[in-house]
ROGU-583881 format. One record per residue: residue number from 0; residue in three letters; x, z negated, y of N, C-alpha, C in turn. Coordinates in pm, whole numbers, plus 50000, padded with zeros to 5 digits. Layout:
N
<num:NUM residuo:Ala n.xx:X n.zz:Z n.yy:Y ca.xx:X ca.zz:Z ca.yy:Y c.xx:X c.zz:Z c.yy:Y>
...
***
This chain:
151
<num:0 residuo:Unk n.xx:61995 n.zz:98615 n.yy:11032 ca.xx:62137 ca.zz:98612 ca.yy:11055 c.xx:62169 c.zz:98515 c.yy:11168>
<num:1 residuo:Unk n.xx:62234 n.zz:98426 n.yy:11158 ca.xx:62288 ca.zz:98341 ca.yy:11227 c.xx:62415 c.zz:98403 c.yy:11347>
<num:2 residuo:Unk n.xx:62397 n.zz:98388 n.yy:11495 ca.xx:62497 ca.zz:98442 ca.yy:11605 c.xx:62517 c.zz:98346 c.yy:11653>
<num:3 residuo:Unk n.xx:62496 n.zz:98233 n.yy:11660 ca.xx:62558 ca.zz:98090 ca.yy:11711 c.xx:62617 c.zz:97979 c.yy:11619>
<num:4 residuo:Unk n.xx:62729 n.zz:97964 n.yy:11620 ca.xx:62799 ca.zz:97822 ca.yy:11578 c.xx:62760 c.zz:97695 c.yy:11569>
<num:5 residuo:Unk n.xx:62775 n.zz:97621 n.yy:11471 ca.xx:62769 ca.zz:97475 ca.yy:11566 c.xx:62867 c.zz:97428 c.yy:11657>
<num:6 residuo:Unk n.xx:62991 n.zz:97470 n.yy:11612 ca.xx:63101 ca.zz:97456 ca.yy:11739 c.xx:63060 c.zz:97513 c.yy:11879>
<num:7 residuo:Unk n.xx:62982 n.zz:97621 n.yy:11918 ca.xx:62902 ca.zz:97667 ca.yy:12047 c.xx:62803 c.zz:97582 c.yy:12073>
<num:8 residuo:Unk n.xx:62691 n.zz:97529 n.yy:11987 ca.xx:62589 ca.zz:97504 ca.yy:12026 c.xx:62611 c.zz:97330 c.yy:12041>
<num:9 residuo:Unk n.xx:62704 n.zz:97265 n.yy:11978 ca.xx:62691 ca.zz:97133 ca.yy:12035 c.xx:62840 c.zz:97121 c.yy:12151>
<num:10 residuo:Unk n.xx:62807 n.zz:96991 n.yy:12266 ca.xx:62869 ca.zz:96948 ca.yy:12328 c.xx:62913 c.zz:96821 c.yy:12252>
<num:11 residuo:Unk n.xx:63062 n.zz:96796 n.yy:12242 ca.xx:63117 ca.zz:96702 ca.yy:12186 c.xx:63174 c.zz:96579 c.yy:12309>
<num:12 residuo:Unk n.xx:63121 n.zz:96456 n.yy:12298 ca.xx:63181 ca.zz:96353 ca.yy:12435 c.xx:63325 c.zz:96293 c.yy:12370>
<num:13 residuo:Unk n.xx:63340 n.zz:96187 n.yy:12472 ca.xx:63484 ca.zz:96161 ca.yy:12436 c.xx:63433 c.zz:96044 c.yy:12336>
<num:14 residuo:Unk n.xx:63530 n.zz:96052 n.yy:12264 ca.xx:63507 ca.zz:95952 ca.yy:12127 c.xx:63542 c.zz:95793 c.yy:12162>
<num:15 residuo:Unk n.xx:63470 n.zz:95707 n.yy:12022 ca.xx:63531 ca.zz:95580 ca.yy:12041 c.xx:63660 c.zz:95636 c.yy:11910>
<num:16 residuo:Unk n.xx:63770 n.zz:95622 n.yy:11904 ca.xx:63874 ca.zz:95640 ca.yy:11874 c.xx:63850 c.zz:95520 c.yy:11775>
<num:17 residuo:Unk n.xx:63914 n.zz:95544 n.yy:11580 ca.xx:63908 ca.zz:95474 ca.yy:11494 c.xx:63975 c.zz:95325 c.yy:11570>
<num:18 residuo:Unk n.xx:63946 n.zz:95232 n.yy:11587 ca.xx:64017 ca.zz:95088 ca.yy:11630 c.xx:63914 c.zz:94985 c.yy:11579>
<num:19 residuo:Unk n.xx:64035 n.zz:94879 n.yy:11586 ca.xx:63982 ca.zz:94749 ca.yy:11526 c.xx:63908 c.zz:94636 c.yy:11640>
<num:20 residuo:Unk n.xx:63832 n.zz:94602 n.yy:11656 ca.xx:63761 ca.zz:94527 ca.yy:11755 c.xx:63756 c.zz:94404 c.yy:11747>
<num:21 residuo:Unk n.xx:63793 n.zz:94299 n.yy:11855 ca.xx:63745 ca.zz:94181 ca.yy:11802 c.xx:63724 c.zz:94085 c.yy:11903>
<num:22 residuo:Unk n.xx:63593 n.zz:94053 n.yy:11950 ca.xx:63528 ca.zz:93986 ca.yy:12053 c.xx:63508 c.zz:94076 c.yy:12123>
<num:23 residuo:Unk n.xx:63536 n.zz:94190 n.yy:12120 ca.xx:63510 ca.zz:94292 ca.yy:12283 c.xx:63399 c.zz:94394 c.yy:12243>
<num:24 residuo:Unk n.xx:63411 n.zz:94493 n.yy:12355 ca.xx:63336 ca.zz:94574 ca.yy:12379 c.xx:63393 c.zz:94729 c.yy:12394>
<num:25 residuo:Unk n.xx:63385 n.zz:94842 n.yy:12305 ca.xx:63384 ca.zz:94956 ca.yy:12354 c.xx:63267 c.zz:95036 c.yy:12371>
<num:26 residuo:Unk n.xx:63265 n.zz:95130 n.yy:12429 ca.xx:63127 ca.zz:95293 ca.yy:12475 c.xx:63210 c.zz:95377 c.yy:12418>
<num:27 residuo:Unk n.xx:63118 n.zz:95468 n.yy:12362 ca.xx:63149 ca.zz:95621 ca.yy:12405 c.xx:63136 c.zz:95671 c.yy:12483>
<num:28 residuo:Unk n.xx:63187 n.zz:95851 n.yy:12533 ca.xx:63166 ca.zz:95845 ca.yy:12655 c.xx:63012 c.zz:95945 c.yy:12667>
<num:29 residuo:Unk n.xx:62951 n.zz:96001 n.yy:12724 ca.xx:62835 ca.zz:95989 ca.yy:12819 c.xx:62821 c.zz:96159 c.yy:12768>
<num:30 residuo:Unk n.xx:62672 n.zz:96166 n.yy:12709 ca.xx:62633 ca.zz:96286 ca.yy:12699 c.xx:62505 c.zz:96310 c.yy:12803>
<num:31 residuo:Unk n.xx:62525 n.zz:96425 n.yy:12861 ca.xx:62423 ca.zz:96488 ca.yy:12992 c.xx:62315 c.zz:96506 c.yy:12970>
<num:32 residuo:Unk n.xx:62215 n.zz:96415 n.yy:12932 ca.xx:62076 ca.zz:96487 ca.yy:12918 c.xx:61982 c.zz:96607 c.yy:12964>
<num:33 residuo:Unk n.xx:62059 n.zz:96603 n.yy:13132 ca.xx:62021 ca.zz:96728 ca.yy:13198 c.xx:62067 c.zz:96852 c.yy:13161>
<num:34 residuo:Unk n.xx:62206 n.zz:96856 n.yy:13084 ca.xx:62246 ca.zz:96948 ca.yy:12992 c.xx:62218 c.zz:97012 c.yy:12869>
<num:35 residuo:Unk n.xx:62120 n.zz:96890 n.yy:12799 ca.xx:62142 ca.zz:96875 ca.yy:12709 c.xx:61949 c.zz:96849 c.yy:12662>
<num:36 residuo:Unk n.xx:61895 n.zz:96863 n.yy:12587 ca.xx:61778 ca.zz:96816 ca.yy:12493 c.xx:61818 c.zz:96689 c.yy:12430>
<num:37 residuo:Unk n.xx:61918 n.zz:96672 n.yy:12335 ca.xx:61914 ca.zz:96598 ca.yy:12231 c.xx:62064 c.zz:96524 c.yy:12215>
<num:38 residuo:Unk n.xx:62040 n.zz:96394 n.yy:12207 ca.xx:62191 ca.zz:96301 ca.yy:12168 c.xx:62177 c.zz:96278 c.yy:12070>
<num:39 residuo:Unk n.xx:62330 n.zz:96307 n.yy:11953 ca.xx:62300 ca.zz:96202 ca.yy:11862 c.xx:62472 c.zz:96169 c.yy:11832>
<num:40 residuo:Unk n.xx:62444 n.zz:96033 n.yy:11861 ca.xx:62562 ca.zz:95937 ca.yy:11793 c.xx:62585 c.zz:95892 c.yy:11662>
<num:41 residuo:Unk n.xx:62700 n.zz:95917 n.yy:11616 ca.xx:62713 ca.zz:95884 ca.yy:11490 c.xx:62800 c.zz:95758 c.yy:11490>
<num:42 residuo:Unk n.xx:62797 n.zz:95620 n.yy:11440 ca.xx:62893 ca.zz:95504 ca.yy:11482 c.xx:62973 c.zz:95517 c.yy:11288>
<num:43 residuo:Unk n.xx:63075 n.zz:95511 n.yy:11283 ca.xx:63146 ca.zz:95431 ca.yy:11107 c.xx:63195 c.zz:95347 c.yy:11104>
<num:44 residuo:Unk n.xx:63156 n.zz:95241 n.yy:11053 ca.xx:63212 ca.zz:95095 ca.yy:11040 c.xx:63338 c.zz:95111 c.yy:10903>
<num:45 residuo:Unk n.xx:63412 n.zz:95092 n.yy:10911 ca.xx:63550 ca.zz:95097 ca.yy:10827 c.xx:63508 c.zz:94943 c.yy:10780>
<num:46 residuo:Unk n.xx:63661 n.zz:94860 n.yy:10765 ca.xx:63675 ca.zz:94786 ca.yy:10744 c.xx:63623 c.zz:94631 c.yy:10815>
<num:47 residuo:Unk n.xx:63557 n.zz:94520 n.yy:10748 ca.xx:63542 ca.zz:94436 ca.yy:10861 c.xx:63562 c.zz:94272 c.yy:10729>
<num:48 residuo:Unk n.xx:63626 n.zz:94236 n.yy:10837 ca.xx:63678 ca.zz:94115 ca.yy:10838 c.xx:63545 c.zz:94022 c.yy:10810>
<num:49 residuo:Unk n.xx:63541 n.zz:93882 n.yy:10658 ca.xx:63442 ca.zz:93779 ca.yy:10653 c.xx:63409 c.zz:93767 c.yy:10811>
<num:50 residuo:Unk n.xx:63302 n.zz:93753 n.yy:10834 ca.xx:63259 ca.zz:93663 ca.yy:10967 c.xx:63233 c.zz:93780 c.yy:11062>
<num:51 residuo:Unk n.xx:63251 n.zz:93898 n.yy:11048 ca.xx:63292 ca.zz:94045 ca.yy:11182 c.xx:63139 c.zz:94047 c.yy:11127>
<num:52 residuo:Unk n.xx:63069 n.zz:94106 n.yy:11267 ca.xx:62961 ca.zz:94122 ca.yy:11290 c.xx:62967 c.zz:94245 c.yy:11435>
<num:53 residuo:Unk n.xx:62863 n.zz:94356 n.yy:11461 ca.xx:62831 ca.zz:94436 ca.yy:11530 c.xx:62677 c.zz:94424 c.yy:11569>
<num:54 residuo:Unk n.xx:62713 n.zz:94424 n.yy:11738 ca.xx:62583 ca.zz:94472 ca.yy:11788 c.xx:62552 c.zz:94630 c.yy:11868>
<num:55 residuo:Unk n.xx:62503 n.zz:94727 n.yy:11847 ca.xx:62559 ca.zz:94844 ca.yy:11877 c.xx:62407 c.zz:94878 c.yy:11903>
<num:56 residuo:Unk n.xx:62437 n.zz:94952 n.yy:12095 ca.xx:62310 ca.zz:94958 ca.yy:12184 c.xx:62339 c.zz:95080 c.yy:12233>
<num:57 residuo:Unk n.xx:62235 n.zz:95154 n.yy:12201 ca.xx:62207 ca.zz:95299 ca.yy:12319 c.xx:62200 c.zz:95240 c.yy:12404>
<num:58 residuo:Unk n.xx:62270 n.zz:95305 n.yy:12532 ca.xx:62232 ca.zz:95251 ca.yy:12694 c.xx:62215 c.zz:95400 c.yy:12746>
<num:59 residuo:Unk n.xx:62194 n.zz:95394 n.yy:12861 ca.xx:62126 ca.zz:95513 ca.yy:12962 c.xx:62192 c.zz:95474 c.yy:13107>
<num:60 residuo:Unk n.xx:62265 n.zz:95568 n.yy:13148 ca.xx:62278 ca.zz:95491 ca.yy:13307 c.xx:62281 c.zz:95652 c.yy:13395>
<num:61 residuo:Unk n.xx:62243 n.zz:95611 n.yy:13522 ca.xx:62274 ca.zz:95740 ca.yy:13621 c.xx:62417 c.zz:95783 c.yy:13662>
<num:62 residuo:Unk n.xx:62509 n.zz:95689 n.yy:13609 ca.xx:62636 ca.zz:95767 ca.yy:13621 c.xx:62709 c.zz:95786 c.yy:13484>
<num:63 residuo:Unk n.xx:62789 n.zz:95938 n.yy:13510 ca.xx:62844 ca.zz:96005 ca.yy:13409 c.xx:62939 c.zz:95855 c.yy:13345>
<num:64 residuo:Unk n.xx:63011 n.zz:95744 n.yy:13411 ca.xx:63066 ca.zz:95698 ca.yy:13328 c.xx:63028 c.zz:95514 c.yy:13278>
<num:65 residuo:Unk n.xx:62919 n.zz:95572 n.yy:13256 ca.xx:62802 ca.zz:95470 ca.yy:13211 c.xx:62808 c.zz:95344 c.yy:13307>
<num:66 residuo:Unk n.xx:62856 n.zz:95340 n.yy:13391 ca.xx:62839 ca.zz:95185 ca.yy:13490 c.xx:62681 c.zz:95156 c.yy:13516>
<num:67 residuo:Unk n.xx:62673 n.zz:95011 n.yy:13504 ca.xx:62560 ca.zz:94979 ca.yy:13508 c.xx:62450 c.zz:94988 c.yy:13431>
<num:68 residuo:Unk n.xx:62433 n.zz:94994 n.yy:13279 ca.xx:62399 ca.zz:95040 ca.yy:13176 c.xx:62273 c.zz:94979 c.yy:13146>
<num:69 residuo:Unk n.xx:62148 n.zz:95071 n.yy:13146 ca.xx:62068 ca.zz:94955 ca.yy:13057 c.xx:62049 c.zz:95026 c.yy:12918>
<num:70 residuo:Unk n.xx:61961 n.zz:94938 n.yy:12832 ca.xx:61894 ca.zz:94973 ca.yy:12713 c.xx:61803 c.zz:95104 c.yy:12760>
<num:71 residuo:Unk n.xx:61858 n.zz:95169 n.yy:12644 ca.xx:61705 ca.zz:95285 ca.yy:12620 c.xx:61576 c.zz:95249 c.yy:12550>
<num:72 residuo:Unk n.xx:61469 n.zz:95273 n.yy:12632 ca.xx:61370 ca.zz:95204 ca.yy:12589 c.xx:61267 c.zz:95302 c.yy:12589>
<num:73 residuo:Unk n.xx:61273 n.zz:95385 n.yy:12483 ca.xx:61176 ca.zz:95519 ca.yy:12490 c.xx:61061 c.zz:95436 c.yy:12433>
<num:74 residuo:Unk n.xx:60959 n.zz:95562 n.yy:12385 ca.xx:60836 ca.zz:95487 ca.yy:12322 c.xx:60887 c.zz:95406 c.yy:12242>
<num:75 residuo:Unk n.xx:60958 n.zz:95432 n.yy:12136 ca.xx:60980 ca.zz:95288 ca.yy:12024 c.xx:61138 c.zz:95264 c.yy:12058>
<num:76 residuo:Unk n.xx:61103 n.zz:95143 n.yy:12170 ca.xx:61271 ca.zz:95088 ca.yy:12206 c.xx:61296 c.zz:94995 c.yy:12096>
<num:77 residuo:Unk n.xx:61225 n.zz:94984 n.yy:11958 ca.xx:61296 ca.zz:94883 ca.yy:11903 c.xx:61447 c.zz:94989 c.yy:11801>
<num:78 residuo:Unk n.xx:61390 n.zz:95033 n.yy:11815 ca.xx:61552 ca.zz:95125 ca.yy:11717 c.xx:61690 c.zz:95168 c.yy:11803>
<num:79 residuo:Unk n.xx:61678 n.zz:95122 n.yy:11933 ca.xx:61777 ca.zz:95159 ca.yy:12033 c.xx:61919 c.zz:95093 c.yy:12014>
<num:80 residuo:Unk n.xx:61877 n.zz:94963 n.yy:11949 ca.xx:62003 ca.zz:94861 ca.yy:11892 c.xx:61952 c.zz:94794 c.yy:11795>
<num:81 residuo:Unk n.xx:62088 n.zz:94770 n.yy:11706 ca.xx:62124 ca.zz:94735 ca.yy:11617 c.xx:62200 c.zz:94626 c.yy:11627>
<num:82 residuo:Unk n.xx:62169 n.zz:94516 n.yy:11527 ca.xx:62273 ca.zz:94402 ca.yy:11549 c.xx:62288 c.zz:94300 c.yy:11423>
<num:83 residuo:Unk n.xx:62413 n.zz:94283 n.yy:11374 ca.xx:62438 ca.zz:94189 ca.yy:11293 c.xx:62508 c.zz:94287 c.yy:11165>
<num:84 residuo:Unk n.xx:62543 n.zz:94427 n.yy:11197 ca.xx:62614 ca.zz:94512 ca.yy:11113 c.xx:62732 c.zz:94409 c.yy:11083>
<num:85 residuo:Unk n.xx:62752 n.zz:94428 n.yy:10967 ca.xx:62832 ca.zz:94347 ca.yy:10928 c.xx:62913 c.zz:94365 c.yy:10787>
<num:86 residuo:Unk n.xx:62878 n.zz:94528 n.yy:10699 ca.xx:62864 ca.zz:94560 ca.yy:10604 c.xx:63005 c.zz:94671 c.yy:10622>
<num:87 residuo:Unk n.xx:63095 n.zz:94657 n.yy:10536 ca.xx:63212 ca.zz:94776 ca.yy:10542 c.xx:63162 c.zz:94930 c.yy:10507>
<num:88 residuo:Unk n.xx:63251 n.zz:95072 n.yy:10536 ca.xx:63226 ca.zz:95160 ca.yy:10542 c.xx:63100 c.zz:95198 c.yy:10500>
<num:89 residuo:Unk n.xx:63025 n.zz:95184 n.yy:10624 ca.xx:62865 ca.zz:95214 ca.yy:10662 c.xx:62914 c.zz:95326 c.yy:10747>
<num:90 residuo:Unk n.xx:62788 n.zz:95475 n.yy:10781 ca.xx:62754 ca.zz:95520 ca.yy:10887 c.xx:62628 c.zz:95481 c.yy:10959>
<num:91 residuo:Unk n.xx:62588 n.zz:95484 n.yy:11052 ca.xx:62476 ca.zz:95448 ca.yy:11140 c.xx:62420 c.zz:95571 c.yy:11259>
<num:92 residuo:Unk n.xx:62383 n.zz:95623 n.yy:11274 ca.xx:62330 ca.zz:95751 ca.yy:11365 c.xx:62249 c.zz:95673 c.yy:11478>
<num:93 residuo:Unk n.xx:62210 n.zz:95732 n.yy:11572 ca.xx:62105 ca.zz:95685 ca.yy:11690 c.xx:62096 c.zz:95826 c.yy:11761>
<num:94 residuo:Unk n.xx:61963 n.zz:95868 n.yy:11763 ca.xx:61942 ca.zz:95973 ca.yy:11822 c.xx:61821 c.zz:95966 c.yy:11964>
<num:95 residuo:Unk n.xx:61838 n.zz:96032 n.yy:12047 ca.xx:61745 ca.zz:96002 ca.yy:12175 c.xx:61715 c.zz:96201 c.yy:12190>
<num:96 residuo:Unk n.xx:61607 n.zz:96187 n.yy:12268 ca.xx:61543 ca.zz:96337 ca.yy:12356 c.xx:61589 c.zz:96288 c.yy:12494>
<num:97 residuo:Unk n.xx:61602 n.zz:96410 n.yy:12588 ca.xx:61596 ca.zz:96401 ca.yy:12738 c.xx:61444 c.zz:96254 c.yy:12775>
<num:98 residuo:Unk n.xx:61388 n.zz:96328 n.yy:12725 ca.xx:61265 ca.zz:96313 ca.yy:12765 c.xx:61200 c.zz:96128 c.yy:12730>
<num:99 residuo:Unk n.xx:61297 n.zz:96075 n.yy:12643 ca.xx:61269 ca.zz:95962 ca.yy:12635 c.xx:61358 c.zz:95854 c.yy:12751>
<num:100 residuo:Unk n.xx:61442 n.zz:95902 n.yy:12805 ca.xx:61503 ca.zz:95784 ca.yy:12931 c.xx:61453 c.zz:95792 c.yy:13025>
<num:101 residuo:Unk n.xx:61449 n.zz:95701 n.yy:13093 ca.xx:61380 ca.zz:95626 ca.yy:13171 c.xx:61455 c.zz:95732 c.yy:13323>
<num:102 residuo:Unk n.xx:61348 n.zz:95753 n.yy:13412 ca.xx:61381 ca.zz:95841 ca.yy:13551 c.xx:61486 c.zz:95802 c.yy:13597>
<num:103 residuo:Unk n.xx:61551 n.zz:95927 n.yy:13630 ca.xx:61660 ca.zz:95907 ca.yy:13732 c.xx:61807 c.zz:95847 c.yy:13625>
<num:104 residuo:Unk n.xx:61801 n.zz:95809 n.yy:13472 ca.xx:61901 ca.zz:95765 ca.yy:13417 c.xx:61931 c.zz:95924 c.yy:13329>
<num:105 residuo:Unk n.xx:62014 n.zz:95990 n.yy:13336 ca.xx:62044 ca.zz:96122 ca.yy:13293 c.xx:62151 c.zz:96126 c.yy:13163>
<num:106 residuo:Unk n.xx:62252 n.zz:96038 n.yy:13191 ca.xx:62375 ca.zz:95981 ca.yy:13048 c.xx:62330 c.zz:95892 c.yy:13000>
<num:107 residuo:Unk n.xx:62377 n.zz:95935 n.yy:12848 ca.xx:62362 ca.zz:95844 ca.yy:12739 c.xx:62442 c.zz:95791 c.yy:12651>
<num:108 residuo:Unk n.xx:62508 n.zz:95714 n.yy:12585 ca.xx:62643 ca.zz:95671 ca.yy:12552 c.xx:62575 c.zz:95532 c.yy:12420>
<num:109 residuo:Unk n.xx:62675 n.zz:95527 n.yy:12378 ca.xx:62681 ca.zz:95419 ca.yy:12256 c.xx:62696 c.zz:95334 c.yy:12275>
<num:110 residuo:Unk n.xx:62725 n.zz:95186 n.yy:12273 ca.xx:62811 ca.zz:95079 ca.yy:12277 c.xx:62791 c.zz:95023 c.yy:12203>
<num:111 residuo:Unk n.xx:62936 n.zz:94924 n.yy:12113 ca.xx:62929 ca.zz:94882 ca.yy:12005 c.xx:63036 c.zz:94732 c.yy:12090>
<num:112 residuo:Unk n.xx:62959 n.zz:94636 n.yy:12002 ca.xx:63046 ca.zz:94483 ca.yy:12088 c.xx:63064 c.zz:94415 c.yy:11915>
<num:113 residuo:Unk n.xx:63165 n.zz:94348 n.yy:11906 ca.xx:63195 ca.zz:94256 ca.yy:11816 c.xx:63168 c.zz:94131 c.yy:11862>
<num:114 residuo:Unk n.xx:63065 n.zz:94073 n.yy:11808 ca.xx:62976 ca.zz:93943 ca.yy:11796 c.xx:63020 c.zz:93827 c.yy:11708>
<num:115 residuo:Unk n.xx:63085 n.zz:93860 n.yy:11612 ca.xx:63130 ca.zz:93720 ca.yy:11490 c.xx:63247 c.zz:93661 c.yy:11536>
<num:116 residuo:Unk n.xx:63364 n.zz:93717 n.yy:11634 ca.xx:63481 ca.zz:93716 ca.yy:11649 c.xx:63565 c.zz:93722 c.yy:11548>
<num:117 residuo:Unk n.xx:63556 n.zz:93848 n.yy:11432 ca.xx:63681 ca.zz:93866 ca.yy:11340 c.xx:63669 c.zz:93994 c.yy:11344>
<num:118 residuo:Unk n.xx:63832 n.zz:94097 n.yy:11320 ca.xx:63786 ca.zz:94209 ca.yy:11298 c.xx:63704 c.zz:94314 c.yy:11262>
<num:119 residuo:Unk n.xx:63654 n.zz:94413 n.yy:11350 ca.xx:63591 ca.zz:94523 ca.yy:11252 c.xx:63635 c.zz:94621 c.yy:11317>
<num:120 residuo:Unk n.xx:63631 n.zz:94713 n.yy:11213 ca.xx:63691 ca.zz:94886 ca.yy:11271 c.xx:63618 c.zz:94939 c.yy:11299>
<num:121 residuo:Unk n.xx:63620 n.zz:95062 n.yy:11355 ca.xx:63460 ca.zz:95132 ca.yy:11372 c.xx:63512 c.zz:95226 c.yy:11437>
<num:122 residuo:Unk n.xx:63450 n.zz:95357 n.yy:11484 ca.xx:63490 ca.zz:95471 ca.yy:11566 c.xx:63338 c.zz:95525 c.yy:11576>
<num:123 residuo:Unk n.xx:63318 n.zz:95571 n.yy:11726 ca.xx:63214 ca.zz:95664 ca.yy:11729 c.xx:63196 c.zz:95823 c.yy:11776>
<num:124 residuo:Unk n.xx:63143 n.zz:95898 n.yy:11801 ca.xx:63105 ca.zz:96044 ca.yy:11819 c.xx:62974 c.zz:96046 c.yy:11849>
<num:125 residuo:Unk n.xx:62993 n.zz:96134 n.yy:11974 ca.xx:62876 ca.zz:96101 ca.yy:12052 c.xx:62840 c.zz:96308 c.yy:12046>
<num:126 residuo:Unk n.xx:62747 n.zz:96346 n.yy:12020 ca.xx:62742 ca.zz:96505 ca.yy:12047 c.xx:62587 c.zz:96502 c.yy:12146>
<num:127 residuo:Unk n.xx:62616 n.zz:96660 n.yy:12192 ca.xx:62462 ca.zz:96656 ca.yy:12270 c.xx:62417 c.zz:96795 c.yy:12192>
<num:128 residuo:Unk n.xx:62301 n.zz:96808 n.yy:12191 ca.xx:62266 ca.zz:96922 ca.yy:12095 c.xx:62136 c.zz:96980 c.yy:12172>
<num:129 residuo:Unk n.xx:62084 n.zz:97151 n.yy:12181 ca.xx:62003 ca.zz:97253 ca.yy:12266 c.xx:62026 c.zz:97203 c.yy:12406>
<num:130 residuo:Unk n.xx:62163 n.zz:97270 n.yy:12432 ca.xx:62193 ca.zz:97276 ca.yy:12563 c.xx:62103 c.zz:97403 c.yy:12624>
<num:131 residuo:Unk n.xx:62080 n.zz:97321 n.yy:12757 ca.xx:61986 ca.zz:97383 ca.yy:12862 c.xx:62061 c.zz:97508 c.yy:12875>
<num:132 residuo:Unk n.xx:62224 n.zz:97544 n.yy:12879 ca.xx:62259 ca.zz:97680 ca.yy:12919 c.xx:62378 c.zz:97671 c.yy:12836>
<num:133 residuo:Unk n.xx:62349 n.zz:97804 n.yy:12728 ca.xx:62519 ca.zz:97834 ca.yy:12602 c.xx:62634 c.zz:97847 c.yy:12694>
<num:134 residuo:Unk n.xx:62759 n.zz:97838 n.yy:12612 ca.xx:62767 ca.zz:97766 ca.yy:12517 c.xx:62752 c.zz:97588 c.yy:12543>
<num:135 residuo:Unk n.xx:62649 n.zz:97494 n.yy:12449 ca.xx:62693 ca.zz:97362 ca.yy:12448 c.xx:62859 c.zz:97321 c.yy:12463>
<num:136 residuo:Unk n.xx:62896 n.zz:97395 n.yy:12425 ca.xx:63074 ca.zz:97348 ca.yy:12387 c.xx:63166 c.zz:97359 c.yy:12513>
<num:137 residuo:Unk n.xx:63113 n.zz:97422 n.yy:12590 ca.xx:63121 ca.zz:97437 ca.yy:12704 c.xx:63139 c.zz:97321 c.yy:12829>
<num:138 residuo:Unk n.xx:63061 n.zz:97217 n.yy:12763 ca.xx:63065 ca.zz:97059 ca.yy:12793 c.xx:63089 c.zz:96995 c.yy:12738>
<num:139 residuo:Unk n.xx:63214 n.zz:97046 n.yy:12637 ca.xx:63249 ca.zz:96960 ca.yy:12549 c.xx:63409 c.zz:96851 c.yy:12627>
<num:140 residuo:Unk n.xx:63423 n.zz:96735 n.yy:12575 ca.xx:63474 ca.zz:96650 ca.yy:12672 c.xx:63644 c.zz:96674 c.yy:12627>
<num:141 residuo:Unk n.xx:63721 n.zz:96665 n.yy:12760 ca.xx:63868 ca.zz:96743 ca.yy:12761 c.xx:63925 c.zz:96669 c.yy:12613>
<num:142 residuo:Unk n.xx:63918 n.zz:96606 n.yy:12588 ca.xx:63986 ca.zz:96544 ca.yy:12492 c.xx:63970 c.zz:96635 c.yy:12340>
<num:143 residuo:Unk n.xx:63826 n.zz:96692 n.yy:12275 ca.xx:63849 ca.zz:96761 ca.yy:12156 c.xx:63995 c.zz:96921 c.yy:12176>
<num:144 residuo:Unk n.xx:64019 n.zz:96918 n.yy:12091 ca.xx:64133 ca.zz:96970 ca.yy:12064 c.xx:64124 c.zz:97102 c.yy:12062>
<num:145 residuo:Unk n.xx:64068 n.zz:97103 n.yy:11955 ca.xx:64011 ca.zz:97273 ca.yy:11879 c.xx:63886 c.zz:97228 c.yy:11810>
<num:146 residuo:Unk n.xx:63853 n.zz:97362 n.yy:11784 ca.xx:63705 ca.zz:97366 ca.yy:11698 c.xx:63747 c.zz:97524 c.yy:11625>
<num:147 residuo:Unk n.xx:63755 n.zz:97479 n.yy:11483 ca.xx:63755 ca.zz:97590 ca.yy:11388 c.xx:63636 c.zz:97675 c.yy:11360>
<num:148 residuo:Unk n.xx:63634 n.zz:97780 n.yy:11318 ca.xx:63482 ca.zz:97809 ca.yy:11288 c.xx:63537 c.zz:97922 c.yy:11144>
<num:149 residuo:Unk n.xx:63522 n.zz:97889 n.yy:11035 ca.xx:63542 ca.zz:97986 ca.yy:10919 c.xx:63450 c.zz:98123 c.yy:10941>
<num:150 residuo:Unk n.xx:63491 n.zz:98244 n.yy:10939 ca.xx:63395 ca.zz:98372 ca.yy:10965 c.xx:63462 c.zz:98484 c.yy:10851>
***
């Protein structure tokens, strides 16, 4: 019998909000590893413009609002980024452990940059999953709204 939710057990961060990108750079915002066991980001590429291209990098930084960001470079840093997405309504996931960032870097966050200079859409969701102390949701970031749970 199941007594925990997924609405309890994951922490939800602040989102990249559905938008169209073009030459720039957005993050998501920053899931707590020290909170948390497990990140996983989900990125959706919508629509993209001939020529729109994505490079989209796990980073790790010691502050909650990712300043100063490097690459995550666990045992296999080659899956940390992605680059040259370029393909319409795709999903893409990236998942990390506590235990793979590098000391002393505790947040973990997404970033997705438009590289071709023509539109692409995209939105991300960042969750943290086996929080160190229930409920996960508990750290979930001011911005989710509600969380339904059918019973």
């Amino acid at each position: 019998m199941y007594t925990e939710t997924l609405t309890q057990r994951l922490g939800i961060t602040a989102a990249v909000n559905p938008q169209s990108i073009t030459s720039q750079t957005v993050t998501s915002g920053a899931v707590d590893l020290s909170k948390f066991h497990r990140a996983l980001f989900v990125l959706e590429v919508g629509a993209v413009v001939a020529g729109g291209a994505l490079t989209v990098t796990l980073i790790q930084s010691a502050s909650s609002n990712l300043s100063s960001p490097t690459t995550v470079s666990g045992p296999s840093s080659g899956n940390a980024q992605l680059t040259g997405l370029n393909t319409a309504n795709k999903q893409y996931t990236f998942e990390v452990r506590a235990d793979e960032l590098t000391a002393g870097q505790q947040f973990v966050g997404l970033q997705v940059q438009e590289t071709g200079g023509h539109a692409v859409t995209v939105t991300v969701i960042g969750v943290g999953d086996e929080a160190s102390h229930k409920p996960g949701s508990a750290n979930n970031d001011s911005s989710v709204a509600t969380q339904t749970v059918v019973n």
